[in-house]
C-alpha positions, 0 to 999 in steps of 0.5 A: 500500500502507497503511504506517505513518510517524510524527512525535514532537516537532518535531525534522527532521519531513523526516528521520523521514519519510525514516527511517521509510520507507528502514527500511520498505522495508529491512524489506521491509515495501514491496516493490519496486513498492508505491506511497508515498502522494501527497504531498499526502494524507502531509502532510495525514495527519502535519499538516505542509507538502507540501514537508517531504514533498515533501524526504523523497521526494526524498532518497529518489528521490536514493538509489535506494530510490523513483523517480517515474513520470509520471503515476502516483505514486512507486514503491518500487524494487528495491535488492538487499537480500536481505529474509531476511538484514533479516528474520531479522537473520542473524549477519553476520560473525565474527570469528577464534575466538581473541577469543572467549577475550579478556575486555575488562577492564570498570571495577570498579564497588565500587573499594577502599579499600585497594588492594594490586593489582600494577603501579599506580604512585602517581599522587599521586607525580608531578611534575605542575607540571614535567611542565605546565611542560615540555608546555606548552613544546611547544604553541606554533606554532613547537614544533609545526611543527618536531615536524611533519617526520617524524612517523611516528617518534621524537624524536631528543632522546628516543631519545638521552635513553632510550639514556642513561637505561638505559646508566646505569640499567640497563647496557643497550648502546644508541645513539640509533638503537637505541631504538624508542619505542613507545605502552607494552611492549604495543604494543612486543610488537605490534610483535616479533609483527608481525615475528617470528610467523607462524600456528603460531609457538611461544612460550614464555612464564613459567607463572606470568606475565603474561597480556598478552603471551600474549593478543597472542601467541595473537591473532597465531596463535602457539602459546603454551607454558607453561614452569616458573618455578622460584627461579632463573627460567624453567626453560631445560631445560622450554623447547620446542625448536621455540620462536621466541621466548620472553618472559621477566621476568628482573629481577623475575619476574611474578608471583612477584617472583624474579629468573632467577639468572646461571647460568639466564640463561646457559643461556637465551642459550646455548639462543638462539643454539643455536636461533636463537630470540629472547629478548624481555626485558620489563624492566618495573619494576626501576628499582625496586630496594631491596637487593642487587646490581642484576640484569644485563639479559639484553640486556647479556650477550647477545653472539650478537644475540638479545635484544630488550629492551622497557622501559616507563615506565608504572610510573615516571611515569604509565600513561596517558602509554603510554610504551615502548621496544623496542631490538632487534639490528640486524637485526630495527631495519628490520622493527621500525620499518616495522612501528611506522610501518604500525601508528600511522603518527603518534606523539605527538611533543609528549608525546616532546618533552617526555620529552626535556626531562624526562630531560635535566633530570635530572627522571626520575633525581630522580623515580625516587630520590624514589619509590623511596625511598617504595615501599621504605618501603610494601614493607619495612612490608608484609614486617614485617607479613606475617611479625609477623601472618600466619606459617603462613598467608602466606609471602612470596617474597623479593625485592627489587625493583619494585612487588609481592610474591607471598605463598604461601597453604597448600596447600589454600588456595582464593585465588580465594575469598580475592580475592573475601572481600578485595573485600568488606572494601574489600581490593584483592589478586590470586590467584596461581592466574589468573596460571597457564597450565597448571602446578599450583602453591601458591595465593597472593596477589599483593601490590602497594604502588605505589597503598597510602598507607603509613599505610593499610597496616596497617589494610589487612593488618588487614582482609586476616588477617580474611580467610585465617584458616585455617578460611576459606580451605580449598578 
């Protein structure tokens, strides 16, 4: 049978004749039984060597898709391909239903100049040459191979180093044993879904919230709830009674920045140990902390077993070091950590080794003071201009911790269409309204100051007022 095979350029003229053929007979293009031209006759049509043939023929005889018959050429033989499935191109496999409804995020191709988007650190605030200093400590032969043993789980130094960090930091009640480090929060609620949710499992989360958790907890077959958030936190009463877990931010609620009030946070244990649910605790950035009273961790009060409390130092040091931490009631620690060692196996124990150090050194206490001192400074000169320049048509929400702020816009506002106007002027905010799950509430901006240099943030408020003066942002 006449096909058609082709050489471009001089690249493995063995390979394109093997290619070209195996995919013609994929094709179904030469059928079990057609005939490959003699060796000879292949080669003087491509202009090359008998032999660089001769190899194709016999890669392809060695894979089973041609074999020889003496005395009468080389043959197409059958492979079991269904030649509909190669000619149609079906769809093949498919995936669950619920990750047709996630979008991968997708790099911005008009970066800001003025970047007010929540929960992004300053990275020119950190210490790179002690953090070089400290790594480079443990890429040595002998720091490796005493990082080899028992590489599945933690550094010992570093757990012990987070127990002390957010018994002091945070009042957190915590041992070295109970300190599961983990590659960010994320992957630490991965883990509490791996353990605790099933198909159908009802989660409660904050609406309006961080919508992460509710993507992880809906990829693992849970029933995600939106429960109220109201000036005293998650509303208790609105949480469903068949709910095995609720995920909240009480230190500094996401997105709206309130904190869940004493009395709210005793009604929510109190709901927990009544149904025996878990509370998983996302304290994500209250190192950050400007005024007030620090907020007690829903963790340190809780006496029945039923907090789990994640935390993360993405927002303190950097987000690409993928540093977490989960401390879990004992008896969900074993689940956890098989889990952990099931998901990644390895973790990354120079990284850990060197956070060790950091922490020990008194390095991450220093960095945390120096930085907060900075953000407070960019938080409080946002609030002076808000409420100089934009009264009537932005309302902050007091707070005083963390790295955002949300702003109400009037009621018949349209914050989507305020987000996009910012972009166009070089302005970097978040609607409020995409962060909602299916409650109805004021739009808003969510109002971040962790990447803004402080002297850019009037010319980027500037820029901001253009674009909610109150002709332009009615819906």
């Amino acid at each position: 049978m006449e096909f058609h095979v082709s050489l471009i350029g001089r690249a493995d003229k063995t390979g394109q004749i093997y290619q070209q053929i195996k995919a013609a007979i994929m094709d179904s293009r030469l059928r079990p039984d057609d005939a490959l031209p003699p060796t000879r006759e292949l080669a003087a049509r491509l202009a090359v060597s008998r032999n660089t043939v001769s190899a194709a023929y016999d890669r392809l005889t060695a894979e089973g898709f041609v074999a020889a018959r003496t005395g009468a050429g080389t043959f197409v033989q059958a492979t079991g391909f269904s030649p509909a499935t190669k000619t149609t191109g079906g769809p093949g496999p498919r995936a669950k239903a619920v990750w047709d409804d996630v979008v991968t995020p997708t790099p911005n191709p008009l970066p800001v100049r003025y970047d007010f988007r929540a929960g992004i650190p300053d990275v020119k605030l950190f210490p790179y040459a002690a953090w070089r200093r400290l790594l480079a400590k443990q890429f040595t032969p002998a720091a490796m191979g005493s990082l080899a043993h028992d590489a599945a789980a933690a550094h010992p130094r570093l757990t012990a180093a987070l127990a002390r960090h957010v018994g002091v930091a945070r009042a957190v009640r915590a041992t070295a044993d109970d300190v599961l480090v983990t590659n960010g929060a994320q992957q630490a609620l991965d883990l509490v879904c791996r353990v605790l949710v099933t198909p159908g499992t009802v989660v409660a989360v904050e609406d309006p919230g961080y919508s992460g958790p509710l993507l992880l907890f809906r990829s693992h077959g849970a029933r995600v709830v939106g429960v109220p958030v109201d000036d005293d936190g998650i509303v208790v009463d609105e949480i469903p009674p068949t709910a095995r877990i609720v995920y909240v931010t009480p230190s500094h609620q996401f997105p709206l920045g309130v904190p869940m009030s004493l009395p709210r946070r005793a009604a929510l244990l109190e709901w927990a140990e009544r149904t025996g649910a878990v509370v998983v605790e996302d304290d994500y950035d209250s190192e950050f902390r400007y005024g007030g009273r620090p907020i007690e961790p829903l963790q340190n009060l809780d006496r029945a077993g039923h907090v789990i409390y994640v935390g993360s130092l993405s927002k303190v040091l950097l987000p690409n070091l993928r540093l977490g931490f989960l401390i879990a009631p004992s008896g969900l620690r074993a689940a956890l950590r098989a889990a952990k060692y099931v998901t990644d196996w390895q973790s990354n124990r120079p990284i850990q080794a060197a956070l060790a150090d950091f922490v020990d050194e008194g390095l991450l206490a220093r960095h945390i003071r120096l930085t907060r001192k900075e953000y407070k400074a960019r938080h409080d000169r946002i609030l002076t201009v808000l409420r100089r320049d934009f009264a009537g048509v932005l309302e902050p929400l007091p707070v005083a911790a963390g790295l955002h702020l949300c702003a109400y816009l009037p009621d018949s506002a349209d914050d989507m269409a305020v987000y996009h106007r910012a972009r166009a002027v070089g302005v970097g905010v978040y609607a409020l309204s995409p962060f909602r799950i299916r409650s109805t509430g004021r739009p808003g901006l969510v109002i971040g100051y962790g990447a803004v240099e402080l002297s850019d943030i009037d010319e980027g408020l500037r820029r901001l007022s253009r674009c909610v003066e109150p002709d332009t942002i009615r819906r």
